[in-house]
C-alpha positions as CSV (number, residue, x, y, z in Angstrom):
1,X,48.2,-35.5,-46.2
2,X,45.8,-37.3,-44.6
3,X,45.4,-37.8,-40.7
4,X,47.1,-41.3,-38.9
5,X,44.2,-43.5,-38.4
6,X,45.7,-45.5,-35.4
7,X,45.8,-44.4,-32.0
8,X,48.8,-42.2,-30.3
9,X,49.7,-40.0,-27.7
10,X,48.9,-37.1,-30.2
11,X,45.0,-38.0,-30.3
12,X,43.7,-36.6,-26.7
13,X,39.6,-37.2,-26.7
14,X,37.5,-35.4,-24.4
15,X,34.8,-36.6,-22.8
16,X,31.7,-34.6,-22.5
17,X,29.3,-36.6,-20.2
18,X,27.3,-36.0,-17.5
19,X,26.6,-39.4,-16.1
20,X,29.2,-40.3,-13.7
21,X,29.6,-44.0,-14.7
22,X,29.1,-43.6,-18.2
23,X,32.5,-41.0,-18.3
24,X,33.9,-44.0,-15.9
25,X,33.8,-46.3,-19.0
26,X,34.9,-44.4,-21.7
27,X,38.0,-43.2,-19.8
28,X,38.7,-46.7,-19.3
29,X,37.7,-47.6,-22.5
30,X,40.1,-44.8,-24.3
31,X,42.9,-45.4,-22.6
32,X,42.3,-49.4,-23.1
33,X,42.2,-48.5,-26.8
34,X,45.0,-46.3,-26.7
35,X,44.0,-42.8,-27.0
36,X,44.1,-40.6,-24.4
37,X,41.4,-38.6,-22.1
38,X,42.3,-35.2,-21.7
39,X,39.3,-34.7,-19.4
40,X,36.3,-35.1,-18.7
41,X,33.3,-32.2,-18.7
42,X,29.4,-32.2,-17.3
43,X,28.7,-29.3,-19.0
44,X,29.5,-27.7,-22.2
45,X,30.8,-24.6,-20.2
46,X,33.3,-27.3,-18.7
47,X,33.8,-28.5,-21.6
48,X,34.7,-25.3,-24.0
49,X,37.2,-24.1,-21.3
50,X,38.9,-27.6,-21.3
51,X,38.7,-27.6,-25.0
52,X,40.6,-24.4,-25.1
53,X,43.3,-25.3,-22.7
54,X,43.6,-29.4,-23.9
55,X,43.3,-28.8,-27.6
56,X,41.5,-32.2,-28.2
57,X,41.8,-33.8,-31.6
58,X,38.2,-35.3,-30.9
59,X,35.2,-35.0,-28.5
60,X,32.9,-37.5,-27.0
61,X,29.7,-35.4,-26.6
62,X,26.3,-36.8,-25.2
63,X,23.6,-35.0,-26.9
64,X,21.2,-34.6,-23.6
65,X,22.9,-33.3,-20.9
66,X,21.3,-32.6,-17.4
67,X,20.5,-29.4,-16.6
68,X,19.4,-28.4,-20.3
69,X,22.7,-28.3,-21.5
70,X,22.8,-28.5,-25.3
71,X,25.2,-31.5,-26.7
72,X,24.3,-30.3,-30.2
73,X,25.1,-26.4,-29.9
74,X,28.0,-27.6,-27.8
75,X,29.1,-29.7,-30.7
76,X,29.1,-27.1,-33.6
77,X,31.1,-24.6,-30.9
78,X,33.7,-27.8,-30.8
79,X,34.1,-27.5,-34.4
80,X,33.8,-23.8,-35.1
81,X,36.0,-22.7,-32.9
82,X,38.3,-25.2,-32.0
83,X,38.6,-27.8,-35.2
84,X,37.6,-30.3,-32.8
85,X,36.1,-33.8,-34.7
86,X,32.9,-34.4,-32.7
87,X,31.4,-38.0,-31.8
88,X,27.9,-38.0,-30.4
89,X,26.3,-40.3,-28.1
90,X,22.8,-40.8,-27.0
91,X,20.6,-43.1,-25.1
92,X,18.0,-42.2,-27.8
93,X,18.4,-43.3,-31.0
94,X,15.1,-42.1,-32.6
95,X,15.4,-40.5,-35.6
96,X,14.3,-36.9,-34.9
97,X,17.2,-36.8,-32.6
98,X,19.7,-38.0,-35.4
99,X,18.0,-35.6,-37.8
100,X,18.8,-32.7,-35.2
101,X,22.1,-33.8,-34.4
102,X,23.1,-34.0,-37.9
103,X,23.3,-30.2,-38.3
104,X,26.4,-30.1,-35.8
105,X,28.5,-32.3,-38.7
106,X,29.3,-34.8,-36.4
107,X,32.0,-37.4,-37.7
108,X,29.9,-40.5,-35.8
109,X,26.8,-41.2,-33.3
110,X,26.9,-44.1,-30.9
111,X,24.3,-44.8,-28.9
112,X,24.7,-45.8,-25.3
113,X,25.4,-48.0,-24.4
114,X,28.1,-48.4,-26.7
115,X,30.7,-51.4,-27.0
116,X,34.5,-51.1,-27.4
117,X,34.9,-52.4,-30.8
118,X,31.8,-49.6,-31.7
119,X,33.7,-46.9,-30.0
120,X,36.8,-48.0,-31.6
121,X,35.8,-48.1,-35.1
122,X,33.8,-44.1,-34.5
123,X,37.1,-43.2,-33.3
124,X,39.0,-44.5,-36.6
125,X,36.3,-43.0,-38.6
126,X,36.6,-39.5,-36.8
127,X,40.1,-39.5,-37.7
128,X,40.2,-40.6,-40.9
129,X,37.4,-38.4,-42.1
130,X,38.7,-35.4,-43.5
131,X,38.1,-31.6,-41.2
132,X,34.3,-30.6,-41.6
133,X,35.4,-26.7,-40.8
């Protein structure tokens, strides 16, 4: 059976950012779209223990994140251990970064800044695809 495609209560996203405004938008954005934020993490120690206790279905997860935290490694621990569906974002879009991320099986890269009807559609995509673990 394959997974809903539209947005519900059901799909909780967490977003793992560590720029104060850019977490401002999606929030906004997600809920405008109809999913729901289950939090939002600046670190991917933040974000594994919200990941454990939320249960997201997918996670928003900027690749570089202050500090020399590891979007990437954080990303394949999303999957591994918690089935989460990851969507990466970046302000770089060069492809040795792509090539890199690419090993965490993302189901979708946006790069910031991102638009609504982008996010939108990554988020359809994530759910639609089927589970990479």
């Amino acid at each position: 059976m394959s997974a809903p495609t539209e947005p519900s209560d059901k799909f909780a996203v967490l977003v793992v950012e560590d720029e104060y405004l850019v977490a401002l938008y999606l929030e906004d954005a997600l809920d405008d779209l109809g999913y729901r934020c289950c939090g939002v993490a600046g670190t991917p120690e933040e974000a594994l223990s919200m990941a454990e206790s939320e249960r997201p279905a997918i996670a928003l997860v900027d690749i570089g994140l202050r500090g020399g935290g590891d979007g990437i490694a954080l990303a394949s621990g999303l999957r591994d251990h918690f089935g989460v569906a990851v969507i990466f974002l970046s302000g770089s879009s060069d492809p040795e970064t792509r090539r890199r991320a690419e090993v965490a099986q993302p189901r979708g890269f946006l790069s910031k800044p991102c638009m609504d009807d982008e996010l939108a559609a990554a988020l359809r995509s994530a759910l639609a695809a089927p589970p990479s673990v």
